[in-house]
C-alpha positions as CSV (number, residue, x, y, z in Angstrom):
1,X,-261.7,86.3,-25.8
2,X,-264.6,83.2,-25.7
3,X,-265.1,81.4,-23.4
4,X,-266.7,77.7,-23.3
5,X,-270.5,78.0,-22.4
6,X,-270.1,75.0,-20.3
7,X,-267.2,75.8,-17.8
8,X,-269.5,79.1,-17.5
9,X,-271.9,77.6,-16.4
10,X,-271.1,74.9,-14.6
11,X,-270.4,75.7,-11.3
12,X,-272.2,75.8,-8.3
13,X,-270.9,78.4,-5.8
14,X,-271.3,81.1,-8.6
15,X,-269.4,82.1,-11.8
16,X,-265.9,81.6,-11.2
17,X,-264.2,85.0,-10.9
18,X,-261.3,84.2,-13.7
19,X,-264.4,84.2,-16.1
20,X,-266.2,87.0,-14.3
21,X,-262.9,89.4,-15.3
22,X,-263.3,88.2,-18.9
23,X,-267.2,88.7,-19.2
24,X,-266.8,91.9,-17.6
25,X,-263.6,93.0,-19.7
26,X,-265.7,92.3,-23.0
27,X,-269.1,94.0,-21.6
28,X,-267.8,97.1,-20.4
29,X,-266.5,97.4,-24.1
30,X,-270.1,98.1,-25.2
31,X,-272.2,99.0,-22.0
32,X,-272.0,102.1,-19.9
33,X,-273.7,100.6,-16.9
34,X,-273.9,96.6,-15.2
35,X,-276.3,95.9,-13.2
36,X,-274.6,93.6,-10.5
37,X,-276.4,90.5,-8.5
38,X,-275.0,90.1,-5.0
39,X,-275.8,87.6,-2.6
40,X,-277.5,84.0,-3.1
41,X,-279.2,81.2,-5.1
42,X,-282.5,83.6,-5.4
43,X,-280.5,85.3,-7.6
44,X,-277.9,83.1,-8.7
45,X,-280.3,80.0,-9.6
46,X,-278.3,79.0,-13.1
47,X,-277.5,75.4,-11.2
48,X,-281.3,74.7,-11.3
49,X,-281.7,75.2,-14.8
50,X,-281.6,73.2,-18.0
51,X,-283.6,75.9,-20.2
52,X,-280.8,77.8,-23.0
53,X,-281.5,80.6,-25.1
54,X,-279.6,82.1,-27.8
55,X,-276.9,84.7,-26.1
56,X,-277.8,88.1,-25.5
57,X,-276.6,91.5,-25.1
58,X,-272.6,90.9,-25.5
59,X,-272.5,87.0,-24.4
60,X,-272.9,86.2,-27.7
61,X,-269.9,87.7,-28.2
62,X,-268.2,85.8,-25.3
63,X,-269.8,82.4,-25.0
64,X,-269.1,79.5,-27.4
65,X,-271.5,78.4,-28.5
66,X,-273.1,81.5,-27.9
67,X,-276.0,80.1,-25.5
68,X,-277.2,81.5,-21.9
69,X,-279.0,79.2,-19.8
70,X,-282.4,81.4,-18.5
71,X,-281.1,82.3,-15.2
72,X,-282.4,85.6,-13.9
73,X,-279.2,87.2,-15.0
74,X,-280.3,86.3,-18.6
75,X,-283.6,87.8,-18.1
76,X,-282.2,91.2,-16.5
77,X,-280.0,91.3,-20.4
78,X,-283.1,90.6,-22.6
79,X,-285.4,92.9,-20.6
80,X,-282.4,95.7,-21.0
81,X,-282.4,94.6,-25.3
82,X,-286.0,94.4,-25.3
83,X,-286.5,98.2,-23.8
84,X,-283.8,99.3,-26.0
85,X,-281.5,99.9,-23.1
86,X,-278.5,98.9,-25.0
87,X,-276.5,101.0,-22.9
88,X,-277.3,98.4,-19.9
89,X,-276.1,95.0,-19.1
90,X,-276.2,92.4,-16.0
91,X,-273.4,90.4,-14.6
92,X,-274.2,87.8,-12.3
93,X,-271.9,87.9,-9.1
94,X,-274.3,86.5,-6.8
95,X,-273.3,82.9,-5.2
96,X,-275.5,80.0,-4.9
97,X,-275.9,78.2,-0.7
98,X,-273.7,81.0,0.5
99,X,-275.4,82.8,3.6
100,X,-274.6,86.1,6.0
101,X,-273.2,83.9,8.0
102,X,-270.9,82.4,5.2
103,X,-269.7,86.5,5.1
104,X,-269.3,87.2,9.3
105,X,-266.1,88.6,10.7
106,X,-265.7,90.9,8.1
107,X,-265.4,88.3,5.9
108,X,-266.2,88.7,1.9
109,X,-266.1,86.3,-0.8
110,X,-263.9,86.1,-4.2
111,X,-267.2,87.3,-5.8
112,X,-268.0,89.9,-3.8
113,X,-264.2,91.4,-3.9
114,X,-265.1,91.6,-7.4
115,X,-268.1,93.6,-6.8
116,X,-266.4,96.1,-4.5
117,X,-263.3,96.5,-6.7
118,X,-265.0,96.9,-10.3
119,X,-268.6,98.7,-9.3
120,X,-268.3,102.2,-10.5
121,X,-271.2,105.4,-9.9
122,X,-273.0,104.7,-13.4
123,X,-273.8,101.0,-12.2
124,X,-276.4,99.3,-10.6
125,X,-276.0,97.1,-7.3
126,X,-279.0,94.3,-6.9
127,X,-278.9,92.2,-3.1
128,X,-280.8,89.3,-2.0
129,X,-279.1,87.5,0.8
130,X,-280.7,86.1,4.5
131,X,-282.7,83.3,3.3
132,X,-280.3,80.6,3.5
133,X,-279.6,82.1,6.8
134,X,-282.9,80.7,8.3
135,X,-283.5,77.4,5.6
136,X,-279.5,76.2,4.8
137,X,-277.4,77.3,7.6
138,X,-279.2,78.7,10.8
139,X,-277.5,79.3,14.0
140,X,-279.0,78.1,17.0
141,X,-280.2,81.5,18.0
142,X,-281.6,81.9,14.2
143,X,-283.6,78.4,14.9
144,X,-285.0,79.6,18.5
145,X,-285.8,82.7,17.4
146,X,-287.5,81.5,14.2
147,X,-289.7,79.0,16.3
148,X,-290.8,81.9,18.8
149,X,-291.8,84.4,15.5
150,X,-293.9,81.1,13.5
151,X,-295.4,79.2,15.8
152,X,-296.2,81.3,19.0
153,X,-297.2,84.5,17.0
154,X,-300.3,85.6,15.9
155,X,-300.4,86.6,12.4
156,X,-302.8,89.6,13.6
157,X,-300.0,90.4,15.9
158,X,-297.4,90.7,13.2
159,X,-299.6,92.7,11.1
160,X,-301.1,95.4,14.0
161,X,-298.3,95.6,16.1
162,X,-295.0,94.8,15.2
163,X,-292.2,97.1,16.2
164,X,-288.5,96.6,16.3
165,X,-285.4,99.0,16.9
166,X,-282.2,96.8,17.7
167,X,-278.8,98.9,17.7
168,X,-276.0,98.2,15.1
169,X,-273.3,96.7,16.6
170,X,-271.7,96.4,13.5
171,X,-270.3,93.0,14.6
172,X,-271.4,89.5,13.3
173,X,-269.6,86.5,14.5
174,X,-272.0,84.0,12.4
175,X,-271.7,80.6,13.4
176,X,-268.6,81.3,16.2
177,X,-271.5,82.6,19.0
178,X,-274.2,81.1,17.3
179,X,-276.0,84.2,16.7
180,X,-275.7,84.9,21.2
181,X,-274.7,88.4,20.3
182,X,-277.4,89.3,18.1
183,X,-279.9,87.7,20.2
184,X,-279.1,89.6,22.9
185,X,-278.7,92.7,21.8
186,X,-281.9,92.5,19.0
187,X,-284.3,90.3,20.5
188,X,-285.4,92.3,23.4
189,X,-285.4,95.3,21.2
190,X,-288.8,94.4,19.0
191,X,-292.2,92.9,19.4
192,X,-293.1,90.4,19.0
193,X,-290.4,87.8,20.5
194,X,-288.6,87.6,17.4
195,X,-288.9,90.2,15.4
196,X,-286.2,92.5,16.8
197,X,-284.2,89.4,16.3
198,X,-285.0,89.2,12.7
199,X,-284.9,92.8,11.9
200,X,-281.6,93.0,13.0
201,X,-280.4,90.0,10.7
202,X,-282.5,91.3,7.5
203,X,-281.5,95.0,8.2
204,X,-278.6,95.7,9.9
205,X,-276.7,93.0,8.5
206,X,-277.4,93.3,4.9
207,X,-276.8,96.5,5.4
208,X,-273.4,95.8,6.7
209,X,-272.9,93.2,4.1
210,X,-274.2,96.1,1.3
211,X,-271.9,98.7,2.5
212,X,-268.6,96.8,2.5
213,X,-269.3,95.7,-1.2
214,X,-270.1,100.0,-2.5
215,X,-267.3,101.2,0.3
216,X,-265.0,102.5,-2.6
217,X,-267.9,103.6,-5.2
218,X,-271.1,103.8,-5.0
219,X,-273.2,102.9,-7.7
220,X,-276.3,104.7,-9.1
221,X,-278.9,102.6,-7.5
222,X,-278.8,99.9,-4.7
223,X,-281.9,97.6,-5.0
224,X,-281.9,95.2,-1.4
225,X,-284.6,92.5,-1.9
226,X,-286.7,90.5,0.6
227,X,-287.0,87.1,-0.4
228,X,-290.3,86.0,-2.0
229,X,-293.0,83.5,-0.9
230,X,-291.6,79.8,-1.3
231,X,-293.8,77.3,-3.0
232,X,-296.7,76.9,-0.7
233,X,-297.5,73.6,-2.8
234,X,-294.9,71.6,-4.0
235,X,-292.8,68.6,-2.3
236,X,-289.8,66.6,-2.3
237,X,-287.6,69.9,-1.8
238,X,-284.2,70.0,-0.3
239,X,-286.0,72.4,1.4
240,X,-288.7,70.7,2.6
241,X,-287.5,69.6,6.1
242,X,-286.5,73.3,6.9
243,X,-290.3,74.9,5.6
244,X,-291.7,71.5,7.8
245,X,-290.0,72.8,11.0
246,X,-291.3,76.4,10.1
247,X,-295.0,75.5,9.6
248,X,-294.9,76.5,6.2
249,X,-296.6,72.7,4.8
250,X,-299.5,73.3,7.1
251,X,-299.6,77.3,7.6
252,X,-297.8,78.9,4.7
253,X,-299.4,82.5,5.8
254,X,-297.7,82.9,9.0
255,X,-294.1,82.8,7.6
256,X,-295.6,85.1,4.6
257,X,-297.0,87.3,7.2
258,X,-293.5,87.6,9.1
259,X,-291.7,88.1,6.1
260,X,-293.9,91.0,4.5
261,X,-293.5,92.5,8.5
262,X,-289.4,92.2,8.4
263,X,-289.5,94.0,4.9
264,X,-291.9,96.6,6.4
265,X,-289.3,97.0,9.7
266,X,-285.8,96.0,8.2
267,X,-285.4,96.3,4.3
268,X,-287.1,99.4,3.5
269,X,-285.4,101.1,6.6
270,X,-282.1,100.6,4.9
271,X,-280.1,103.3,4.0
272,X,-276.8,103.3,2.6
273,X,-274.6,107.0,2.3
274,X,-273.8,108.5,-1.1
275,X,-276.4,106.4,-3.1
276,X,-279.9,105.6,-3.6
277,X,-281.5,102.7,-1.6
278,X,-284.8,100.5,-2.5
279,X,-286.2,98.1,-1.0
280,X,-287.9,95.9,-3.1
281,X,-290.4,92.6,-2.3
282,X,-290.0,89.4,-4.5
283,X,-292.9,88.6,-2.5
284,X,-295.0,91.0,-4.3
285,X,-293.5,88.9,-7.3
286,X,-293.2,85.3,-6.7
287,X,-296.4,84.7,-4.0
288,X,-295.9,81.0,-3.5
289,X,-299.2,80.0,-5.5
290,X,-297.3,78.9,-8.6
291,X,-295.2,75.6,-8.6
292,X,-294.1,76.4,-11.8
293,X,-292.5,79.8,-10.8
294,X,-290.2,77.7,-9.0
295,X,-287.2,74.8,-8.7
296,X,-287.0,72.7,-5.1
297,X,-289.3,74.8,-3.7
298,X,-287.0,78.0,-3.1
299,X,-285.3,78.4,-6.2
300,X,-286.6,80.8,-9.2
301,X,-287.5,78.7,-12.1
302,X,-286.9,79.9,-15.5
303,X,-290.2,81.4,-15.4
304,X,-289.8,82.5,-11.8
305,X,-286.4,84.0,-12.6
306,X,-288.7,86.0,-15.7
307,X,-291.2,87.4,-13.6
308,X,-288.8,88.5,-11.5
309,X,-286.0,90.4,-14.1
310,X,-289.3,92.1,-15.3
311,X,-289.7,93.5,-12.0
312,X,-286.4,94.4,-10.8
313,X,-286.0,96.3,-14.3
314,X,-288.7,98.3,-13.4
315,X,-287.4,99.1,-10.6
316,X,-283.9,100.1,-11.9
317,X,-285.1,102.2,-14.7
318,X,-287.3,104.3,-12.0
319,X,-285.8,107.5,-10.9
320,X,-289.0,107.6,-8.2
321,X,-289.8,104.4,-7.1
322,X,-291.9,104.0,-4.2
323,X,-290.2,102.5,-1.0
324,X,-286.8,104.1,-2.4
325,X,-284.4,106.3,0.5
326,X,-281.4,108.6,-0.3
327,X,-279.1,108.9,1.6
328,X,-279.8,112.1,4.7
329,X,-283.3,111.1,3.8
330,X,-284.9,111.6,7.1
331,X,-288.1,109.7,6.1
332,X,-291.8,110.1,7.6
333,X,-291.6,107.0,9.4
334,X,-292.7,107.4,13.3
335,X,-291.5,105.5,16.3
336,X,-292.6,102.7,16.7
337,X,-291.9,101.5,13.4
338,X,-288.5,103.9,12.6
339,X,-285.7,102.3,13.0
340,X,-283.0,104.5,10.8
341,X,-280.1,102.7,9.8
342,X,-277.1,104.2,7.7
343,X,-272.9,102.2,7.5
C-alpha cells in the first residue's frame, strides 16, 4: 500500500497514526529492528523543512512519489543504508509543540499508544521531550523556577556545586496545579534554587513518560536526550521572546551551563527496568554556534537534523557506550550528585 508523500508529510502534530500503521506494516516486512522517535519537534522537525531527497530504506516502497523530506527520521534511515544496516529502520513517532505537560495525568498521546503497543525487544526507543516545557508551554512554577536557575545563579555555582535529589512522586498534574506539586516537593530538594526543581522535570518525569511507553516490551536500547544548545545567534524566532526572558540573547552560557548540569543530575541518572538506558547530549552535537544547524532558532535544520542522526547512530549501534545504565546497575555515582531513579 502507497501512500501520497504529501498527506505524509503534511501535518503538524506528527505523522498521523492511520499512516504510521501503514509505514510500519510495510517496514517491518523487511527490517528486524525500528528505531522509534518519541517526544517533540527536536525530533519531529519535518514541518520546518522544504529540503526532499529520493526515499530510502523501504519509503520508497511506500511513498508516491517516492520522496522523504530531510527530517532527522530520514537521516536515522540513510545512516542505517549507508553502514549497511539493512536490517535497521526509523519510524518517526515523535510530535511536533507537544510538551510533558501535554502528557500529565497519566495521559498519552495517539502516537505514543502506538509506540507502547507495536515496540517489541529487538527495537530501539529514542526520547527527547522537556524543552517545550520551559520555551512553548511553561507552568507558572516552570517560569519562577527558570528565572531563579538563569538569572540569580552563578554559572561557577552550577558547574562546582550543583546537587539535587527530589523524590518521585510519580504524579504530574501539568498545567491543573501549575507545576505547585513539583515545586514543592523538588525545589527544596537541590542546589541551587532551581535545580532540584529542574531535575525533577528532566528526570523523573521523562522517566515516567519513558516507562509508560516500554511498559509492555522493552526494547533493546532506550536513548533519553537532553536538548541541545539553541542558536545563540540568530533572530526573528518564534522563540525569541521565550530565550529573551531566559537571558539567552545576552548570556547564552548560563542556560548552556544549566542544561549540561540537568543532563549531569537528571538524564544520565535515568534508569528504566529490563532494558538498557543512555543518556545522550544533543548539546555535545548542536552547540548553538551554527545558524545554519538550525530552523527558528530551536528547530534542527536539515543539516542540524544530519549531524544529529550521525550521532544518535552511534550511539545505537554501541553495545558500550559511555553514560549508558542497565537496569540493577548500581552505578559509582556518590551523594551529592546520585540521585537513582528506576519506574
Amino acid at each position: 500500500m502507497s501512500l501520497r508523500h504529501d498527506s505524509f508529510y503534511d501535518t503538524y502534530h506528527g505523522h498521523e497514526v492511520d499512516h504510521l500503521k501503514i509505514v510500519h506494516h510495510e517496514l517491518r516486512r523487511s527490517h528486524r529492528s525500528v528505531i522509534f522517535l518519541a517526544g517533540d519537534s527536536s525530533l519531529d522537525n519535518k514541518y520546518w523543512l522544504e529540503e526532499r531527497s529520493p526515499a530510502v530504506n523501504g519509503y520508497e516502497r511506500i511513498l508516491s512519489p517516492a520522496q522523504m523530506k530531510q527530517d532527522i527520521c530520514f537521516w536515522l534511515n540513510k545512516a542505517a543504508v549507508d553502514r549497511g544496516m539493512h536490517h535497521l529502520c526509523c519510524l518517526n513517532t515523535a510530535i511536533e509543540a507537544t510538551a510533558l505537560s501535554s502528557r500529565a495525568c497519566g495521559k498519552l498521546l495517539e502516537q505514543d499508544h502506538f509506540i507502547r503497543d507495536h515496540i517489541t525487544e529487538d527495537d530501539y526507543l529514542v526520547v527527547s521531550i522537556g524543552g517545550n516545557d520551559i520555551a512553548l508551554m511553561p507552568v507558572l512554577c516552570t517560569i519562577l523556577n527558570l528565572l531563579a536557575l538563569s538569572w540569580c545563579t552563578p554559572v561557577e555555582c552550577l558547574k562546582r556545586c550543583a546537587c539535587a535529589c527530589p523524590v518521585n512522586s510519580h504524579t504530574d498534574l501539568g498545567c491543573l496545579d501549575c507545576g505547585l506539586l513539583s515545586c514543592l516537593l523538588a525545589t527544596p530538594c537541590g542546589w541551587p534554587p532551581g535545580v532540584g526543581y529542574f531535575v525533577d522535570l528532566f528526570g523523573h518525569k521523562v522517566q515516567n513518560y519513558v516507562c509508560k511507553l516500554v511498559g509492555e516490551r522493552k526494547p533493546k536500547k532506550v536513548i533519553v536526550c537532553m536538548i541541545y544548545y539553541l542558536d545563540q545567534v540568530g533572530r526573528d524566532s518564534w522563540a525569541d521572546c521565550a530565550l529573551r526572558g531566559m537571558g539567552y540573547d545576552c548570556c547564552p552560557w548560563r542556560l548552556q551551563a544549566a542544561i549540561s548540569t540537568i543532563f549531569t543530575l537528571a538524564t544520565q541518572k535515568i534508569q528504566i527496568p529490563g532494558t538498557e538506558v543512555v543518556g545522550f547530549p544533543l548539546f555535545n552535537v548542536l552547540d548553538g554556534r551554527t545558524s545554519e544547524d538550525y530552523v527558528q532558532r530551536v528547530e534542527p535544520s536539515a543539516q542540524g537534523g544530519r549531524k544529529m542522526a550521525s550521532a544518535l547512530m552511534e550511539v545505537i549501534l554501541t553495545d558500550d557506550h559511555l553514560g549508558s545504565a542497565s537496569c540493577g546497575e548500581s552505578g559509582s555515582e556518590s551523594a551529592p550528585h546520585m540521585m537513582a531513579m528506576g519506574c
